[in-house]
N, C-alpha and C positions, 0 to 999 in steps of 0.2 A: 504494500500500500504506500502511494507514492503521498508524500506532505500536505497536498491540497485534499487530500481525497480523506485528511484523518478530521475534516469537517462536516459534521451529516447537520438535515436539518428535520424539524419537525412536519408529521402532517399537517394539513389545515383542515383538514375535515377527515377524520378516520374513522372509517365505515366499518371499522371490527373496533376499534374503541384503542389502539394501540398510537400513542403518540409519535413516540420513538423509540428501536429498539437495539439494542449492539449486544453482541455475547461474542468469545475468547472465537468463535470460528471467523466470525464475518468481522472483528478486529484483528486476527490474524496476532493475538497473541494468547497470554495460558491461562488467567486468570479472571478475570472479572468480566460482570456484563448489569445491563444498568437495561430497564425494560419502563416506561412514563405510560400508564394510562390513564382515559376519561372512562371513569363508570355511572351509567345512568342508577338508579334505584331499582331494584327486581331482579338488575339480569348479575349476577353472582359471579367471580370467576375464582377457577379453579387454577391451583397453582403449586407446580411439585419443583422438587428441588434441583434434580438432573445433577446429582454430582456436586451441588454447591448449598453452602450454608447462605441464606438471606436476612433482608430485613423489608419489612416493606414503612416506607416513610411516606405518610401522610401529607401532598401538596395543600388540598384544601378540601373541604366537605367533611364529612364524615361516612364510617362505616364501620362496619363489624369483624373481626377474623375468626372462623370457628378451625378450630385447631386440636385435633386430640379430645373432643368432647366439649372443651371450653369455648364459651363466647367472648374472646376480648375487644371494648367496645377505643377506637380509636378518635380524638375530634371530640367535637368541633373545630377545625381551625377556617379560621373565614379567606385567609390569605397569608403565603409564606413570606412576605415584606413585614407585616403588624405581626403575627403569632409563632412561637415557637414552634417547635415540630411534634408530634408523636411519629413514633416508631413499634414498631413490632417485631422482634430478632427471632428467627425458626432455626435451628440445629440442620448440617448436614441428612440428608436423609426425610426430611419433613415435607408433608405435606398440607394446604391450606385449603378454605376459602375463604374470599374475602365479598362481603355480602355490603354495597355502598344503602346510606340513608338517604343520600343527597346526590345531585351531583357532583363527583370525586374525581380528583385526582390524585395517582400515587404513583413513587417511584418501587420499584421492584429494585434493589440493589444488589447485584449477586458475587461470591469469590468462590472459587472450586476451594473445598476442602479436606479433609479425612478425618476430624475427632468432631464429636459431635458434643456441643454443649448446650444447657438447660435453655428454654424457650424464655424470651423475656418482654414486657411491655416499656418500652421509656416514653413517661409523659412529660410536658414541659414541665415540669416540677425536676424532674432528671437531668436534662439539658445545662451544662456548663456552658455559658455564656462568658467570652474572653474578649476582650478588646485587645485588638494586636494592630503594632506599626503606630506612628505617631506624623502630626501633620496631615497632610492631601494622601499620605500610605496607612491612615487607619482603615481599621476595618471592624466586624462585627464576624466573632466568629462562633457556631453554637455545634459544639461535640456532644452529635450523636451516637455513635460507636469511636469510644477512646481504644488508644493502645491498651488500656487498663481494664477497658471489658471485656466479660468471659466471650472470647466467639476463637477461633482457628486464624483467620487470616484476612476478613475484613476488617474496614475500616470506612468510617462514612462521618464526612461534616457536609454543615451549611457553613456557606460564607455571604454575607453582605456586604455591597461595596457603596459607599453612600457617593451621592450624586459628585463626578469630576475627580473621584480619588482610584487610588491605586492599592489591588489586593494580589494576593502573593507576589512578594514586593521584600525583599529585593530577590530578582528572578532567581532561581534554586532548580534543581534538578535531584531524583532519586533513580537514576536510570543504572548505578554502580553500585554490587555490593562492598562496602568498603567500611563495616561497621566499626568505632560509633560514627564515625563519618559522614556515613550517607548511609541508605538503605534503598537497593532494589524493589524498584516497587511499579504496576501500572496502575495510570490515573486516569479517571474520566469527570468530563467538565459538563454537568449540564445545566444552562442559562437560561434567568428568564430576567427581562426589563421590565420594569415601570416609569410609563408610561411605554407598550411591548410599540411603539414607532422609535423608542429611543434603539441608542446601539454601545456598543461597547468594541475594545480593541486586544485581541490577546495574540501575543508575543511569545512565538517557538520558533528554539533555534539552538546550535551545540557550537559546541569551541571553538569549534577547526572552519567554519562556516558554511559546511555541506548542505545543513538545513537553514535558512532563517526566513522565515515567513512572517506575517501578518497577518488575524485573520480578523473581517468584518463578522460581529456576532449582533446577534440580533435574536429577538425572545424565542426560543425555544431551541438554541441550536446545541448543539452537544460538539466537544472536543475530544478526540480519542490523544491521550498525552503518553507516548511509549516510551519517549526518550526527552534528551534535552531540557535547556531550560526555560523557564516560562513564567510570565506576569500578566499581570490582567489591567484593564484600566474599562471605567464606566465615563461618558461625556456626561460633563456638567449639563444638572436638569431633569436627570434618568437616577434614578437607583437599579446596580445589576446586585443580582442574585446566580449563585449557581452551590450546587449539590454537587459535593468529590464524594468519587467512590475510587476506594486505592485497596490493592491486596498485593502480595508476593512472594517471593519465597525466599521467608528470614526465618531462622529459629527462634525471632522474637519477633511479637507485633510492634513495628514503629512508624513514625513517618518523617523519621529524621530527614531531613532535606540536606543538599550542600549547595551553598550560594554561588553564584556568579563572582570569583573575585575579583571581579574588575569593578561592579557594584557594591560587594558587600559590606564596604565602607559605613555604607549607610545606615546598619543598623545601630553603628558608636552613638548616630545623634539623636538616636530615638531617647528618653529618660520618663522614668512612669511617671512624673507630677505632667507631662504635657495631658496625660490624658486623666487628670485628675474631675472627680466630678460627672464623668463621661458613664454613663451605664449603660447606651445603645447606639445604633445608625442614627438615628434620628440628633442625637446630642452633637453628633459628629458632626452631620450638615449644618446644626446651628451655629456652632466654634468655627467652622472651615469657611463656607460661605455666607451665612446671615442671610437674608434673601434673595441675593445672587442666586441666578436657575431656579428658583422656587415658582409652581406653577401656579398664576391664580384659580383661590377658589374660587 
């Protein structure tokens, strides 16, 4: 898969209800696969592991997972810019369904695995919420699946990037096992905009300059990240959002990154009192721009 082509985009009207979809065949690597549906209310879907331990993350609506006898009820979340996430983690080997209330979306998150660990609910009450990066490179970041929870080999955050700033930042790469250093890992980026006419810019590219790309992103597009390094930037006026799902093959779950060092200067200037006071995206826009790019109500 040649560099332009590790950009898919979403349907706009899908007539089986699948938004977008990627798995280790049709990315053409070993691990992970990342599956976005719309589900109406009534119609159920049924969903088996295939070799890989998942989660499914709640974009918006609500809905049920019956699992092993059990009804876990996910949601309400009205929108993944305002509400934290729920999640639902399934063991290697498990099988679901997930029964929506509303109109729903979710992401199916998946990494191949082999030990199979206890089923888990995470409500925003779970969700670590971190503010990382400092200045026009903050950011809003809410760990779903930590290195720290029980699963084999996934891993899954949200990131917000509040309007005009820059997230993963300063560009970093985990494409080398070279632990504690870096960690071998695949990454997938999937986006969405507020206001979805805005757009955003993200930036892959390796050392040697073999690859260096650009790519125009816009609301619902997904990045296949195999190699190289990479940062994101959202245009002032837009808030981007995007969902990583990373797995690999470490004898530890991590997601150690290693920067760019010809940028990674930049993190000396960051100091925790700039982001003092700050406890969301939203505080962020107010400190960075004031009503610069603010759209009227």
């Amino acid at each position: 898969m040649n560099a332009r082509e590790l950009l898919l985009h979403s349907a706009v009207d899908p007539g089986d209800g699948v938004l977008i979809h990627v798995d280790p065949a049709s990315a053409d690597w070993n691990f992970i696969g990342l599956t976005v549906h719309r589900l109406e209310p009534g119609v159920p879907l049924s969903v088996e592991s295939d070799g890989s331990e998942y989660a499914v993350v709640l974009l918006s609506g609500a809905c049920a997972i019956v699992h092993d006898g059990d009804r876990i009820e996910l949601g309400p979340r009205a929108n993944i810019f305002d509400d934290p996430p729920w999640a639902y983690y399934l063991p290697v080997g498990s099988t679901c369904s997930i029964e929506p209330t509303s109109t729903t979306e979710i992401g199916i998150c998946r990494a191949r695995a082999t030990v199979a660990y206890p089923p888990k609910l995470i409500t925003p009450a779970d969700v670590e919420l971190e503010i990382r990066g400092a200045g026009n490179a903050s950011r809003e970041i809410r760990h779903i699946l930590k290195p720290e929870f029980p699963a084999d080999t996934l891993l899954i955050v949200e990131v917000i990037t509040p309007s005009g700033n820059w997230s993963s930042y300063p560009p970093h790469k985990h494409d080398v096992h070279d632990m504690p250093r870096e960690a071998d890992l695949e990454e997938i980026y999937y986006y969405r905009i507020d206001t979805p006419d805005g757009f955003g810019l993200q930036r892959l590219y390796t050392a040697d300059g073999t690859i260096d790309e650009a790519y125009v992103i816009k609301d619902g597009d997904l990045l296949l990240v195999p190699f190289g390094y990479h940062a994101f930037a959202v245009a002032q006026g837009y808030t981007g959002y995007y969902l990583n799902v990373l797995a690999g093959d470490e004898p530890v779950r991590t997601m150690q990154p290693s920067d760019d060092p010809r940028h990674a200067w930049v993190r000396a200037t960051w100091t925790d009192d700039m982001n003092a006071g700050i406890e969301g995206w939203k505080d962020i826009v107010d400190r960075i721009n004031g009503d610069a790019g603010k759209r009227p109500v």
